[in-house]
C-alpha positions in Angstrom: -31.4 1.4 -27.9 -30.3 1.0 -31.2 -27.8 4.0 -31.2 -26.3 2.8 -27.9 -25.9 -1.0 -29.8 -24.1 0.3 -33.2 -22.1 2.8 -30.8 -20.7 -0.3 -28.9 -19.5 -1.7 -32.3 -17.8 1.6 -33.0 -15.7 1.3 -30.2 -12.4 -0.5 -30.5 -10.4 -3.0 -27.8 -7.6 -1.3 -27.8 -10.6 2.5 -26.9 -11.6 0.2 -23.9 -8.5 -1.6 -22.1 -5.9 0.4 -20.4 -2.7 0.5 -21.9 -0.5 1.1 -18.9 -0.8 -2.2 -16.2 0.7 -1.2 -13.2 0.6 -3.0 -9.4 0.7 -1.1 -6.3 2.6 -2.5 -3.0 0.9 -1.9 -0.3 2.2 -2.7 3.2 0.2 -2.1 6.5 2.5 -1.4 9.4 0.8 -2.7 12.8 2.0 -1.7 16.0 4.5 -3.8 17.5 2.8 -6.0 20.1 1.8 -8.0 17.1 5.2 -8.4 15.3 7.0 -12.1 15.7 10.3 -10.4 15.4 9.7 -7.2 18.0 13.3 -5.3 15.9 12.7 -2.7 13.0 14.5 -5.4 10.8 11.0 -6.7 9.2 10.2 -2.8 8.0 14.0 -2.6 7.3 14.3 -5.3 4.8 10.7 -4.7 3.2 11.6 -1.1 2.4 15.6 -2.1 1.1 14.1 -4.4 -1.4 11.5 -1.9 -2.6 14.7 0.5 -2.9 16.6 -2.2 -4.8 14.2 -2.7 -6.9 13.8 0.9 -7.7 10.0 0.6 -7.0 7.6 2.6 -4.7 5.1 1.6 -2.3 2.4 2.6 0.0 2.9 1.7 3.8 0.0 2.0 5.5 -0.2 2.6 9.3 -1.8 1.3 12.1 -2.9 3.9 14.4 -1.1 2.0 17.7 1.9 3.1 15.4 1.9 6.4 16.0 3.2 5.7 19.9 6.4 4.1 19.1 8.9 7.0 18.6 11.6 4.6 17.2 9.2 2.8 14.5 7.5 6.8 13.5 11.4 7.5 13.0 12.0 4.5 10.6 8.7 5.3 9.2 9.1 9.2 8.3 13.2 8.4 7.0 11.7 6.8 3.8 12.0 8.4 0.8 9.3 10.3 -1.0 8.7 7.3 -3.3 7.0 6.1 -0.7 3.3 6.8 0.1 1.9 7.0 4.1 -1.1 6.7 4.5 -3.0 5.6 8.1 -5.6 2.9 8.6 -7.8 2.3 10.9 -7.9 -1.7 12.1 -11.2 -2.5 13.5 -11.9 -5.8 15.5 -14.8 -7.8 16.6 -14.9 -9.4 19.4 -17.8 -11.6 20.6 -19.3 -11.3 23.9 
């Protein structure tokens, strides 16, 4: 107990915190039946400012996704920055 005590006094701040902060964007990508705006112009504009702002993201996609041709276009045009991964969206519903 002793050595793990005088061990801990050995180590420094600067051993312990990480010296690169970074943030992830992370964007899940439902299916279209639950957009407001039904158009690719919500994707569209999220992924132009992550370009403009030279930054990368993860998308991550609903599997009712995968059954709209146009949006699985849109999807697989972004650049490989760009992370896909697929989610899967689970729902209660009481009975």
């Amino acid at each position: 107990m002793a050595v793990v005590v005088v061990f801990c006094f050995m180590i420094s701040q600067d051993d312990i915190l990480a010296k690169d902060k970074f943030v992830t964007i992370v964007n899940p990508v439902r299916g279209r039946e639950l957009w407001k705006d039904k158009s690719l112009v919500p994707v569209e504009t999220q992924y132009r400012t992550i370009n403009k702002l030279n930054l990368s993201a993860t998308w991550l996609i609903q599997d009712d996704v995968l059954f709209d041709k146009e949006l699985v276009d849109k999807i697989k045009s972004l650049d490989e920055d760009n992370i896909l991964d697929v989610y899967l969206d689970t729902v209660y519903i009481k009975r």
